[in-house]
ZAZA-602336 format. One record per residue (C-alpha): residue number from 1; residue in one letter; x negated, y negated, z negated. Coordinates in nm, 3 decimals, always signed. Example, Ala and Ser with C-alpha at 12.3 -4.5 7.8 and 13.67 -1.06 7.14 Angstrom:
- 1_A_-1.230_+0.450_-0.780
- 2_S_-1.367_+0.106_-0.714
end
This chain:
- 1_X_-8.144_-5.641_+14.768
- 2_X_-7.785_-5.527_+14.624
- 3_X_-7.641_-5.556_+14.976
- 4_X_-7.920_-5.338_+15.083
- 5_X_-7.876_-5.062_+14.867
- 6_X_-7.501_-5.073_+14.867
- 7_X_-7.557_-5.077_+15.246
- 8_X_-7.779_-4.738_+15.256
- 9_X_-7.531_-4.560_+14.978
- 10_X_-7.272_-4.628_+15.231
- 11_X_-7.473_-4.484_+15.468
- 12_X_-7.565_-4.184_+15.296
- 13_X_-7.211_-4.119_+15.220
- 14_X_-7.085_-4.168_+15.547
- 15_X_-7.350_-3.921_+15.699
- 16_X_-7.253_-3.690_+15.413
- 17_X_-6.861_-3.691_+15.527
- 18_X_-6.980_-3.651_+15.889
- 19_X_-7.173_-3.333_+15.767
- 20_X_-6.890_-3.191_+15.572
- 21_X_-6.646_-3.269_+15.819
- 22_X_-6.855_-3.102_+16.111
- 23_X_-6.879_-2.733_+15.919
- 24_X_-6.659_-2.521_+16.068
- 25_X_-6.366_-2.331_+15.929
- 26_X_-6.330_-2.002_+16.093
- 27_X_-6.002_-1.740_+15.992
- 28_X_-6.032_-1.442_+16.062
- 29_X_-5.658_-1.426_+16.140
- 30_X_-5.654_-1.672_+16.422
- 31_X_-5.919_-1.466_+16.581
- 32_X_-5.690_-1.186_+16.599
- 33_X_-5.805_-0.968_+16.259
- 34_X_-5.451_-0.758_+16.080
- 35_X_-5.553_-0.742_+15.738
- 36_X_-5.366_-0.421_+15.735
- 37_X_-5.635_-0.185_+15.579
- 38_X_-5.560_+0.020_+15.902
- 39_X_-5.649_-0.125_+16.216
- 40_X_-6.039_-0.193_+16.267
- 41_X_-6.063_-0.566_+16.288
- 42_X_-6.464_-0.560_+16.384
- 43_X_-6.389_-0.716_+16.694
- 44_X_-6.201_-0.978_+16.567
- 45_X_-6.455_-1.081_+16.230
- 46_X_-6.724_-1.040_+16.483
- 47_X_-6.627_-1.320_+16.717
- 48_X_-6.525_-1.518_+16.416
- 49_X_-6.866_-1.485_+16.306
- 50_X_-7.037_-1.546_+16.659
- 51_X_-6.817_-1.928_+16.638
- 52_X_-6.936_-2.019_+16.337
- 53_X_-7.292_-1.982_+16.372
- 54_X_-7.277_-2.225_+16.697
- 55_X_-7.228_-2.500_+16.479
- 56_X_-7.251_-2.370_+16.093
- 57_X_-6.976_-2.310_+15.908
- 58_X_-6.788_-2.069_+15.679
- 59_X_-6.587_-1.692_+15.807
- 60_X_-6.295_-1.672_+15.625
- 61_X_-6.132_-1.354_+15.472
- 62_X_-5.840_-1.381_+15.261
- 63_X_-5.487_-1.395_+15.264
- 64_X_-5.492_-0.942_+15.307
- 65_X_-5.603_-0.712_+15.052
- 66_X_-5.799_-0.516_+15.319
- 67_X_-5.994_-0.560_+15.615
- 68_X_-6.169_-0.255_+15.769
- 69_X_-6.412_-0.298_+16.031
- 70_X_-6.754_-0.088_+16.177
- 71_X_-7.101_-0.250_+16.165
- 72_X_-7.135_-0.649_+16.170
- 73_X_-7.401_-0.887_+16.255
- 74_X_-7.470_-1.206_+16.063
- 75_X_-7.576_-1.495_+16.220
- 76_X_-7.754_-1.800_+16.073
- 77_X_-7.594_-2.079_+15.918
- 78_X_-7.335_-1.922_+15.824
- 79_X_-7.104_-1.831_+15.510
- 80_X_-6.915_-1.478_+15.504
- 81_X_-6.646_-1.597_+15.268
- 82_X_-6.439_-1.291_+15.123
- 83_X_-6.185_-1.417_+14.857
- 84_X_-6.060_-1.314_+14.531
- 85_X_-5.825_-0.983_+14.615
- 86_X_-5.979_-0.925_+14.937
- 87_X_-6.177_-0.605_+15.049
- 88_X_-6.412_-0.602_+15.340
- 89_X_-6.411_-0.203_+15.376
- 90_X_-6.633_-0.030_+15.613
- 91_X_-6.472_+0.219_+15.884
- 92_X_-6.437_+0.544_+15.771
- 93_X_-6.601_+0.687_+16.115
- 94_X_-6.904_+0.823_+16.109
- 95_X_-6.941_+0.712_+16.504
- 96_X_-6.918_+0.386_+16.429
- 97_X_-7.244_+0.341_+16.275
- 98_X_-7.472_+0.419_+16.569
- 99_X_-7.831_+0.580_+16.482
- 100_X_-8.093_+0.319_+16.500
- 101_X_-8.445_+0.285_+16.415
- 102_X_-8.475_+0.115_+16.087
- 103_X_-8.772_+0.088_+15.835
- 104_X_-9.029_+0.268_+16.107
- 105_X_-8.780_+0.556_+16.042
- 106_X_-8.449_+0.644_+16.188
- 107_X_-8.141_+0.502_+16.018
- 108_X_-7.779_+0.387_+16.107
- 109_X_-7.661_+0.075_+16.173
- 110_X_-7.580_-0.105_+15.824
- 111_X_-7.242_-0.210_+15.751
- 112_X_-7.339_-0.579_+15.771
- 113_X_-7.674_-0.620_+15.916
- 114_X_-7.859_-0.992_+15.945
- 115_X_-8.217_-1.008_+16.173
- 116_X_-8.427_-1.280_+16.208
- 117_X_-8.168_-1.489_+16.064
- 118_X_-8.170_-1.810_+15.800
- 119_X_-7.908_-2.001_+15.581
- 120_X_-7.647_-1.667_+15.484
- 121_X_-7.428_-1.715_+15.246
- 122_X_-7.208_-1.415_+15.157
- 123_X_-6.968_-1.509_+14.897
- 124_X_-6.571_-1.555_+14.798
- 125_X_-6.487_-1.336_+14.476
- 126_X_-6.432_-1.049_+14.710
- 127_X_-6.529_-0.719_+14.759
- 128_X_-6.765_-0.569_+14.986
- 129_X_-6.682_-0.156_+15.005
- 130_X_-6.899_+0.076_+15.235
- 131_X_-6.619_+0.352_+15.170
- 132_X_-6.920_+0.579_+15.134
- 133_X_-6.740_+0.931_+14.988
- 134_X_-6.722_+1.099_+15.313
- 135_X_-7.145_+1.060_+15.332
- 136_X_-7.242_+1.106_+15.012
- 137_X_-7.213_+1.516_+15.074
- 138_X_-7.416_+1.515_+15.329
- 139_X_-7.792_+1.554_+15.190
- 140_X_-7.990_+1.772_+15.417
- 141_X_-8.334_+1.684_+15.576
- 142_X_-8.207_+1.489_+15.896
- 143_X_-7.908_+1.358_+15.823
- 144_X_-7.927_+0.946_+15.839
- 145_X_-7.662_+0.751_+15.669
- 146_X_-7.593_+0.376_+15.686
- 147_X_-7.710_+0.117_+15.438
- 148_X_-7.446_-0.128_+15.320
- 149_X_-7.624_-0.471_+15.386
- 150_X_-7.972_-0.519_+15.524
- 151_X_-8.152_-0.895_+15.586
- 152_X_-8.435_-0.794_+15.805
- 153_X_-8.708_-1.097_+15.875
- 154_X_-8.416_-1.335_+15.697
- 155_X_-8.541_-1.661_+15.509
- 156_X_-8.256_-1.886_+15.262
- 157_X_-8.020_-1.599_+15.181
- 158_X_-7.784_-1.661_+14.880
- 159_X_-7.512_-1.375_+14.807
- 160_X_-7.289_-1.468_+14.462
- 161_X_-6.969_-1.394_+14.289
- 162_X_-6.925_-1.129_+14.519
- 163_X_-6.896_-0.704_+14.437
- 164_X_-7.106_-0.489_+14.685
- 165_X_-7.000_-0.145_+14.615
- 166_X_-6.972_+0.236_+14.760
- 167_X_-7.288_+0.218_+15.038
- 168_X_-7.347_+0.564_+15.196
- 169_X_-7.674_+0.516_+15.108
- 170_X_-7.900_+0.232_+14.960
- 171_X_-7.653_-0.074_+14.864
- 172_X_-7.844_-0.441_+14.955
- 173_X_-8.196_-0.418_+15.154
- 174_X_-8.399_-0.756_+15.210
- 175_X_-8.671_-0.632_+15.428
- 176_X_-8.934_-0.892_+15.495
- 177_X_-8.716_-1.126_+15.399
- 178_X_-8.839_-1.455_+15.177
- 179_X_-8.614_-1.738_+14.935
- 180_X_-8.333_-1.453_+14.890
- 181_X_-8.068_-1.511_+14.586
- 182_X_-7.828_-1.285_+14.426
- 183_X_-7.648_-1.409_+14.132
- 184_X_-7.318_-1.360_+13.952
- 185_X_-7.257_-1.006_+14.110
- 186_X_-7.185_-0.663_+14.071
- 187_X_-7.275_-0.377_+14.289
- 188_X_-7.114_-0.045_+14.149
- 189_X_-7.120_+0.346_+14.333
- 190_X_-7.048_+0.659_+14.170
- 191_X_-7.316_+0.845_+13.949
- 192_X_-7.266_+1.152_+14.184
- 193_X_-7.364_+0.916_+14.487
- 194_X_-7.699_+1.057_+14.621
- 195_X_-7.966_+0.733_+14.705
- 196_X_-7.717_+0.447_+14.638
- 197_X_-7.964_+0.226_+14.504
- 198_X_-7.820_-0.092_+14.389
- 199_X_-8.077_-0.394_+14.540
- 200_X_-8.384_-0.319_+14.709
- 201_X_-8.666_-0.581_+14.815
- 202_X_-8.878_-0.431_+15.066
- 203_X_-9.177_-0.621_+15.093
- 204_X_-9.010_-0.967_+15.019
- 205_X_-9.084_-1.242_+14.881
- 206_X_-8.890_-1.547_+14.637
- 207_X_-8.667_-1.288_+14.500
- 208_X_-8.397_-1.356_+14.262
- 209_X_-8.183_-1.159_+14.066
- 210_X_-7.959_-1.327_+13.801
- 211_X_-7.674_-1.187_+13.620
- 212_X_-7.596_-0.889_+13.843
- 213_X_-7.444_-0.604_+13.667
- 214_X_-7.552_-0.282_+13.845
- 215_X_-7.352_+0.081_+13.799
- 216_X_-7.522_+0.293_+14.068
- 217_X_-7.627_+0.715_+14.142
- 218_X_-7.989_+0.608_+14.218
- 219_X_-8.252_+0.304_+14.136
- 220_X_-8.029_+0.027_+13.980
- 221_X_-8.303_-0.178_+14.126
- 222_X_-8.591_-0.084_+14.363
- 223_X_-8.852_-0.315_+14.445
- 224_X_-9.057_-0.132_+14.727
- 225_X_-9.333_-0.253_+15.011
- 226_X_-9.433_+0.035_+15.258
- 227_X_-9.343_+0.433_+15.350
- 228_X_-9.539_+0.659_+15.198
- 229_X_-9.851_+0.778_+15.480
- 230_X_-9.767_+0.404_+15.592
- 231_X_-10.074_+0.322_+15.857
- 232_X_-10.015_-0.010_+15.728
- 233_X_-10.090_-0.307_+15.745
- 234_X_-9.770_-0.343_+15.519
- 235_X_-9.706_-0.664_+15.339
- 236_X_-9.651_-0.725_+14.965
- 237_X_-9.373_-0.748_+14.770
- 238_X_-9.459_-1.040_+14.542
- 239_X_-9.238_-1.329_+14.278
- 240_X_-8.985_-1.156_+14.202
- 241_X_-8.776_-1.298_+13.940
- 242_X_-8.502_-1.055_+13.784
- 243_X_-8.267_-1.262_+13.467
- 244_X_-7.964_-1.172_+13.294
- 245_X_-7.905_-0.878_+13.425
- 246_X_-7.696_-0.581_+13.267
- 247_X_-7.827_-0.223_+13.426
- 248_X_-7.536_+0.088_+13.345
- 249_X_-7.560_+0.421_+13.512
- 250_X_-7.905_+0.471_+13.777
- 251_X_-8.235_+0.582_+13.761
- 252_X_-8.296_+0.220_+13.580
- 253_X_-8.521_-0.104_+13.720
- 254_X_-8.811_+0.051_+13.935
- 255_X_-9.118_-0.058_+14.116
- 256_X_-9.175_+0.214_+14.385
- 257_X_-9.243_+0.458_+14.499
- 258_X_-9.306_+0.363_+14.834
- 259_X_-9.538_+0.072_+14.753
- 260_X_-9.814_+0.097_+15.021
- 261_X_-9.809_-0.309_+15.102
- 262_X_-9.852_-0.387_+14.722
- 263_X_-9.629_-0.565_+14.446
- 264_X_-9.719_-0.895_+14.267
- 265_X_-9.593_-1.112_+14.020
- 266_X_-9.251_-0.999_+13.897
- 267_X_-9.132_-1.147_+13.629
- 268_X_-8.840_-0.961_+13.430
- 269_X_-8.671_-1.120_+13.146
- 270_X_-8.286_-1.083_+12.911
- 271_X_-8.238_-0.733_+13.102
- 272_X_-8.010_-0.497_+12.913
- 273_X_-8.008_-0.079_+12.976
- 274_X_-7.746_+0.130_+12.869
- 275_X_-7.705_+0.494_+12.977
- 276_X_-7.946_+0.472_+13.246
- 277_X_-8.220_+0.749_+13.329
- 278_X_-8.506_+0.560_+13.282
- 279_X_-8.568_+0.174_+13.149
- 280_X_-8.867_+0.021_+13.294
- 281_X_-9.019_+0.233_+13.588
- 282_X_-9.296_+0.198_+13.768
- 283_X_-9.406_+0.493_+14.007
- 284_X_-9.622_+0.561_+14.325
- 285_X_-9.887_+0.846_+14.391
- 286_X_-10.188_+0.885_+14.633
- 287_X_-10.002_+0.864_+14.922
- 288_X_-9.854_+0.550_+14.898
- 289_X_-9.972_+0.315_+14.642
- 290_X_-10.179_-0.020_+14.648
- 291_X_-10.208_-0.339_+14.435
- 292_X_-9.932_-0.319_+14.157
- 293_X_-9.961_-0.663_+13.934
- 294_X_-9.912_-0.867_+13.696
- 295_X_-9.569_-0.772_+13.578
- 296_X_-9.399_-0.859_+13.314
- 297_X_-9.097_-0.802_+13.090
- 298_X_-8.992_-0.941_+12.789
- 299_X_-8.693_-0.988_+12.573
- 300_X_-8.536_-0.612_+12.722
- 301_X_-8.279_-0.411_+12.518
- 302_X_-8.209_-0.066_+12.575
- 303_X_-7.964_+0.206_+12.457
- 304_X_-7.889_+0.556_+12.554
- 305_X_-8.161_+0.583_+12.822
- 306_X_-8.336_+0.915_+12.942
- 307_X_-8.687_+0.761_+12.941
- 308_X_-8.747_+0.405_+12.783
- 309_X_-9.110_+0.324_+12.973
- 310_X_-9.206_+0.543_+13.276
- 311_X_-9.548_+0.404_+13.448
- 312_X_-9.687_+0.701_+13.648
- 313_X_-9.930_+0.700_+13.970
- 314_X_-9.770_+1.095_+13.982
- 315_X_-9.456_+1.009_+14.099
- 316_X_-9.212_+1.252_+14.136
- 317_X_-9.382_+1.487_+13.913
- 318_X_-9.721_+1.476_+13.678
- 319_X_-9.895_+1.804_+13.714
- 320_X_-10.021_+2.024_+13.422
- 321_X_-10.360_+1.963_+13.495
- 322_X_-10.483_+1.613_+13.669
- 323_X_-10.826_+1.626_+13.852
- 324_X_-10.964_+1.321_+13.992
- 325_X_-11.025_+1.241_+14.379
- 326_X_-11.152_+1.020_+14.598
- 327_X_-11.015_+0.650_+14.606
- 328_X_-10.805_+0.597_+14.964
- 329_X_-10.645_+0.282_+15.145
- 330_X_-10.320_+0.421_+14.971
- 331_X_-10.438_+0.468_+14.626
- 332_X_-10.225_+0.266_+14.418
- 333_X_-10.385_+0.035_+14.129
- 334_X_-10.178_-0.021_+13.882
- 335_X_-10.286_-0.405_+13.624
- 336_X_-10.209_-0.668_+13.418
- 337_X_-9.851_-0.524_+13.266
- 338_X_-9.742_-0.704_+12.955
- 339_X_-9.395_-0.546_+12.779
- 340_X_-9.277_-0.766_+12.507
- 341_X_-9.027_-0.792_+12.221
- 342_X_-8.835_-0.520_+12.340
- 343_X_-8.575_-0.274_+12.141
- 344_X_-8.486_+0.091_+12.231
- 345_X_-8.207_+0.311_+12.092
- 346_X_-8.083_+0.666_+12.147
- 347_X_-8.353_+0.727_+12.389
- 348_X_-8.412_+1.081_+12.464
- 349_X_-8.754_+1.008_+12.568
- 350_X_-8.999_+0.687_+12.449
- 351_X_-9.242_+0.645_+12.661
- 352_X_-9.437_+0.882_+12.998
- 353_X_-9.730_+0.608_+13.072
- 354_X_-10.013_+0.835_+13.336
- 355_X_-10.262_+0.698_+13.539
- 356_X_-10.477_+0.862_+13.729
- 357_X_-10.869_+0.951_+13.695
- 358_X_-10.984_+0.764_+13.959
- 359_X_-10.778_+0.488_+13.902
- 360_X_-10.642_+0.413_+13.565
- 361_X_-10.395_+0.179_+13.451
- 362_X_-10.545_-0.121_+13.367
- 363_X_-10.415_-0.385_+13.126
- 364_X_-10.123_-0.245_+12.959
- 365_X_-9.997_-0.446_+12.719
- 366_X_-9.743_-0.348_+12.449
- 367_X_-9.637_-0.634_+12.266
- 368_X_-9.390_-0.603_+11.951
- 369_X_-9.205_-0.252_+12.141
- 370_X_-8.958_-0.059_+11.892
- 371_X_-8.847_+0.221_+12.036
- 372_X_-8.596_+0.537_+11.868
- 373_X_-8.593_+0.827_+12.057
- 374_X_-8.569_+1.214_+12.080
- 375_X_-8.912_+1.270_+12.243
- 376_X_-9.218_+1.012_+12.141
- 377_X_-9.468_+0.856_+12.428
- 378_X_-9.728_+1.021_+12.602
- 379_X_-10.012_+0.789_+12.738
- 380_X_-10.259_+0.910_+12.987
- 381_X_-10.542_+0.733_+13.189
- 382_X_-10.449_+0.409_+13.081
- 383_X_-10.674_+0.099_+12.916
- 384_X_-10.407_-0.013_+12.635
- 385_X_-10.384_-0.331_+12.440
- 386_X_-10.116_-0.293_+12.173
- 387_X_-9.932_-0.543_+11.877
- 388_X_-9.661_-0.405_+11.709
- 389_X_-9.587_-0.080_+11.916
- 390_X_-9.332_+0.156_+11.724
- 391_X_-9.221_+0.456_+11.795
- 392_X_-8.985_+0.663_+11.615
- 393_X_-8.951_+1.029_+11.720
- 394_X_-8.692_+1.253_+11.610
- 395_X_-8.935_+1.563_+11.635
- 396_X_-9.278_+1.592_+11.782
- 397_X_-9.572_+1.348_+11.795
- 398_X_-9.464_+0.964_+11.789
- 399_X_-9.740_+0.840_+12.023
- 400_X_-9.962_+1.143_+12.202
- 401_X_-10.286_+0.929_+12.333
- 402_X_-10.430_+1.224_+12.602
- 403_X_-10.720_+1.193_+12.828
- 404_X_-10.823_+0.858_+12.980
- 405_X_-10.701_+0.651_+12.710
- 406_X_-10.880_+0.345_+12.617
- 407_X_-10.840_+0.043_+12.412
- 408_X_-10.883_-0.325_+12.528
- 409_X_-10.759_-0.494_+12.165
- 410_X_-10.491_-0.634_+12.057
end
């Protein structure tokens, strides 16, 4: 029996060199990239990336402080490896990044793109850097502007100790995408950057987010599920786990707007706010809502934030007077939200929570909530189970409980 199981350890080692051995190794350099920060090496990364994925194995960029290239493709099975002191910067040509259609909309080809795709890895210590300053000016109704990295229909994506940063537009996209990982990152763009959003599941699934630090001009986080209008059928966003995670400048950690497939189960836990515009946001409207629930968030700190807790089913704006209407295929139903042992400082606002008539939120839970702020909370259309809920207003009411509000205990 010993010579047995020393006989299959042997094995299992052996088959375990074999494996290691067989991964490929592929330089960018000996496939003819500069490294210069000048010359466009897409060619060059590309076919090191087309190599790899015939076997498996792991594209290489080091040994530079700068590679520019235009748009990429990922293949499966492999590893983009940018190391520590290396930037992966996207061309500064606008022609590069072809118009495509992307999202049931048109778009432009993302700086690194992955499609029907499984085992990525995107790692190193490096920096990824869509160069995005010569976009970000350009705002007007039209005018398409590349994402930075998009997994579209990807399953087993893992992308750590890495810095995405600078997108034209909305930073990391996994769009139908399942078992996706990001952990041990940053992702940074200027406050003045218009739609940067930081990481944005798009009706996805097995999401995790784990110590990310996020610095952005838009939603620090985005989880989303369907255009607004959408036809549909559009599927769900749903377990979506978000840990650890340190949220600066942005519009803060949303749910919506466009959230016409649904979202369910997302779990958010250890999440700390400072300076952003809002904390926890959850938003849709008639046009594009659906089945929003359970969520839940506990053990949040905030500080300096515009608004602390922003559930609305007006999103972008609540109007002075709210009538009711008829309940659509987009009507979105917000449930079953618990917010727990969380801690709010130098807010200027505590809390906008508005349902609508036809379809309040249901299930609210506020659970041990302190919150300090300029402004107190407004609560509309909304069945409300509350322990411990503080609010400290510097002037004006601390909690204004409007029309629609109802109680469903403690």
């Amino acid at each position: 029996m010993r010579l047995y199981l020393f006989a299959v350890f042997a094995f299992s080692v052996c088959v375990g060199v074999i494996a290691a051995q067989s991964e490929k190794t592929c330089d960018v350099h000996a496939y003819g990239a500069t490294g210069d920060g000048q010359t466009k090496d897409t060619i060059a990364i590309q076919k090191a990336i087309d190599d790899c994925a015939k076997a498996g194995g792991t594209v290489k960029l080091e040994g530079a402080p700068m590679f520019v290239s235009g748009p990429l493709d990922l293949k499966s099975k492999v590893t983009l490896y940018v190391g520590v002191g290396t930037t992966l910067a996207a061309s500064k040509d606008h022609d590069d990044f072809p118009e495509e259609e992307q999202f049931g909309e048109m778009g432009r080809k993302a700086f690194l793109t992955a499609k029907n795709a499984t085992d990525i890895v995107i790692t190193g210590g490096g920096i990824i850097d869509g160069r995005g300053d010569s976009w970000w000016p350009h705002r007007e109704e039209g005018y398409t502007r590349p994402r930075l990295i998009i997994f579209d229909h990807c399953k087993h994506v893992r992308m750590e100790n890495i810095t995405a940063e600078n997108s034209p537009m909305w930073q990391i996209v996994p769009y139908y995408s399942d078992d996706v990982v990001f952990r041990n990152m940053k992702v940074y763009a200027p406050t003045t950057s218009h739609n940067t959003d930081g990481i944005d599941p798009f009706s996805s699934s097995h999401i995790v987010i784990d110590h990310v630090v996020i610095d952005t001009g838009d939603d620090d986080i985005a989880i989303k599920s369907g255009q607004p209008n959408s036809p549909g059928p559009d599927a769900p966003s749903t377990d979506i786990t978000i840990t650890d995670c340190t949220l600066l400048n942005g519009h803060g950690l949303s749910i919506g707007s466009e959230v016409s497939g649904g979202v369910q189960r997302v779990r958010v836990e250890r999440v700390h706010f400072k300076g952003t515009g809002t904390g926890i946001r959850i938003k849709s409207n008639r046009d594009r809502g659906n089945d929003i629930g359970p969520l839940t968030y506990r053990d949040i700190d905030m500080e300096d934030v515009g608004t602390a807790i922003l559930i609305t089913e007006f999103y972008p704006r609540i109007p002075a007077s709210i009538d009711s209407e008829p309940v659509t295929r987009l009507t979105p139903h917000f449930h079953d939200i618990t917010i727990s042992n969380v801690r709010v400082k130098g807010a200027k606002e505590a809390a906008v929570v508005v349902g609508l008539p036809e379809s309040p939120i249901l299930g609210l839970r506020l659970i041990d909530v302190s919150i300090e702020a300029a402004k107190g909370a407004k609560l509309e259309y909304v069945q409300l189970g509350v322990n411990q809920f503080k609010v400290n207003a510097s002037s004006g009411e601390n909690i204004s409980a409007g029309p629609g509000v109802t109680s469903m205990g403690k």
